[in-house]
N, C-alpha and C positions, 0 to 999 in steps of 0.2 A: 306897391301894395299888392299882398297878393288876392285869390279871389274871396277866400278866407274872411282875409283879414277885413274885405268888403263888406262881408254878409257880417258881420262879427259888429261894425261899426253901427250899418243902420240895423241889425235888431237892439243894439243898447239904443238908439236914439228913439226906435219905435219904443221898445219897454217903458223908457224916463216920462212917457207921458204927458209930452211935448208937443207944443204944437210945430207942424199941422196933423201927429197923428194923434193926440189927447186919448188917447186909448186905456180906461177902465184898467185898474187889477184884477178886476174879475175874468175880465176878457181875457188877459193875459194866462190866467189860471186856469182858463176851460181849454184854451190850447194848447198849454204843459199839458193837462190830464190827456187827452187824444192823443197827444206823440209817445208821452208816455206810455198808454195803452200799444198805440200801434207795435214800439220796440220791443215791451214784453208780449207778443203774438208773438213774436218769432218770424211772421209776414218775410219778413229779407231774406232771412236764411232758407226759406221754401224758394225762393226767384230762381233763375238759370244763371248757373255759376260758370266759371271757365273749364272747359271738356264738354259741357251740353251745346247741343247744335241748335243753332235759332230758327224758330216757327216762320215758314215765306209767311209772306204778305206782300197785298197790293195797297196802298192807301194811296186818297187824293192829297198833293202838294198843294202849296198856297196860291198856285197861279193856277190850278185847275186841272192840271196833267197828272198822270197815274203817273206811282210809281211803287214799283215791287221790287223786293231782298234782291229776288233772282237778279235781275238788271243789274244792281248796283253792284254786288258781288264779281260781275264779269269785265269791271272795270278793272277792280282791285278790291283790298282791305276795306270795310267799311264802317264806322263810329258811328252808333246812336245815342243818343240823351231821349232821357224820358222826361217831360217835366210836365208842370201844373196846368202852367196859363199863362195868357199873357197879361192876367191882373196881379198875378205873384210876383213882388219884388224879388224876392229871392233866384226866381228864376231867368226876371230878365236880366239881371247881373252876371248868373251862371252864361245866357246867352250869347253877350258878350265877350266875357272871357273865352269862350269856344270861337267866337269871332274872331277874336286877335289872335289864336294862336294857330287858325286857322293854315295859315300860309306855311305851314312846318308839317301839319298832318299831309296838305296835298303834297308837299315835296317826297313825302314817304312812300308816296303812290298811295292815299287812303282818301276816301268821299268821307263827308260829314252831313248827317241828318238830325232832325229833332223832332220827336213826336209827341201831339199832346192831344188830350179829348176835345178840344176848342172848333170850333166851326172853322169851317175857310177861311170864311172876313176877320174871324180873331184870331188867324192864324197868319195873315197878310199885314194885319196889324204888327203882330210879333217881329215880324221882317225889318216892316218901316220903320216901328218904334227902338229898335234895336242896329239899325241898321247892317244887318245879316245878308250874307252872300253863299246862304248854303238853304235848302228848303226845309221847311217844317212840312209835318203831314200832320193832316188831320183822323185821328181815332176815333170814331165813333163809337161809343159805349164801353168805350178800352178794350177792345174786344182783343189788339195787340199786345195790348200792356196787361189784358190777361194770361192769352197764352206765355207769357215773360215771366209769370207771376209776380207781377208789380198791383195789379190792380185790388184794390180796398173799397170796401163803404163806411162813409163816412157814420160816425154814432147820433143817432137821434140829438142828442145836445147840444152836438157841432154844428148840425142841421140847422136846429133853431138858432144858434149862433148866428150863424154867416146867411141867414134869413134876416136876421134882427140888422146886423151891418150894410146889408142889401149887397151881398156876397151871394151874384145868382148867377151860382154853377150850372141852372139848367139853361138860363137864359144865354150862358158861354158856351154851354157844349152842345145847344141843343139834344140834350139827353136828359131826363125827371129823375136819373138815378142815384143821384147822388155819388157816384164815385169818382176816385182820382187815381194817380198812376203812383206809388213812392217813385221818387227822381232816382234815376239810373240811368247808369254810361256802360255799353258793351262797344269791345273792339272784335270786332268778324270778321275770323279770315276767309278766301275765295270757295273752300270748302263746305263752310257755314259754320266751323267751329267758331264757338266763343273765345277769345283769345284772353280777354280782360273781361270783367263783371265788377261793379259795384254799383250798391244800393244801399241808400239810406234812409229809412224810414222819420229821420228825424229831416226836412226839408230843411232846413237851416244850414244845415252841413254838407258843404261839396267837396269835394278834392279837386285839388288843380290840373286843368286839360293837359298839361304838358306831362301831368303822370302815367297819361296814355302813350307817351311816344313811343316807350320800350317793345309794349306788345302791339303798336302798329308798325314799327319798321321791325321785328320779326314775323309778325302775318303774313308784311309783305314777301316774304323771302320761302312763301311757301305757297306754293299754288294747286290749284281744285284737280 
């Protein structure tokens, strides 16, 4: 099955209104309307595409140790994912799948990271809940997922939404701002060019990690 076809399964099972997520139409309908919105902003197509060179940064890992672009870059090739949280199903399945396909990216000579606004502790959770072998960092205020241009605020209705659900983004990310990252994957070569870009503002939809091999074993074959 692939990751897809994952995400594909449990949003019909969340939709059908089933328990254990018995989840409203209306619910359902205020988060069409948001993704919807999001897609017609055009949000993704503003992000850094492939020829833009990625913003350093230093952010804290889930075990407490810095770490910065620069660093990473001087290993090799390096993959990020952008994602939510570690309350998004959708992202910890994405997780996942980066997990298992993991041992094919290192063979290419390429490091694997995941960034999200989440605290430390929800970012260690991410790990163990997922059981992951590669670090998350923690974004504070998306201030990375900005310079990316990945970072959005959520619309007042959403707000009260995932208030109403006790969906408390401030209480995960230690941040009152209300915003999130749209989920995105770059492949960076030793340079800083972006080699691969994609982003989707609709969180439901990923592409499969292995679609990154192509421009991580040609990154590799190009050095800073």
């Amino acid at each position: 099955m692939t990751l897809q076809d994952r995400l594909d399964a449990f949003k019909a099972e969340f939709r059908a209104g089933k328990p254990p997520y018995n989840v409203p139409a209306s619910v359902i309908a205020t988060m069409d309307r948001a993704t919807g919105e999001l897609i017609a902003s055009g949000a993704a197509e503003r992000a850094l595409q492939a020829g833009d060179y990625a913003p350093d940064f230093t952010l804290p890992a889930h075990d407490g140790t810095q770490v910065s672009l620069h660093a990473l870059l001087a290993r090799g090739p390096l993959i990020i994912s952008f994602y939510r949280g570690v309350w998004c199903p959708y992202c910890n399945m994405e997780l996942q799948a980066l997990q298992a396909t993991l041992p094919a990216f290192r063979d290419a000579g390429a490091s694997l990271i995941a960034i999200s606004p989440q605290t430390r502790p929800n970012s260690r959770k991410s790990v163990q809940t997922n059981g992951l072998d590669f670090p998350i960092l923690s974004d504070a205020h998306n201030q990375v997922a900005e310079a990316f241009g990945l970072r959005f605020a959520l619309p007042d209705y959403l707000v009260e939404l995932y208030k109403s659900l006790r969906n408390d983004l401030p209480g995960f990310n230690g941040d009152d701002s209300w915003t999130l990252p749209m989920p995105g994957r770059f492949v960076i070569g030793q340079d800083g060019m972006i080699r691969y870009a994609e982003v989707n503002p609709d969180y439901t939809r990923r592409p499969e990690p292995a679609d990154m091999l192509p421009a991580v074993r040609a990154a590799a074959l190009v050095r800073a």
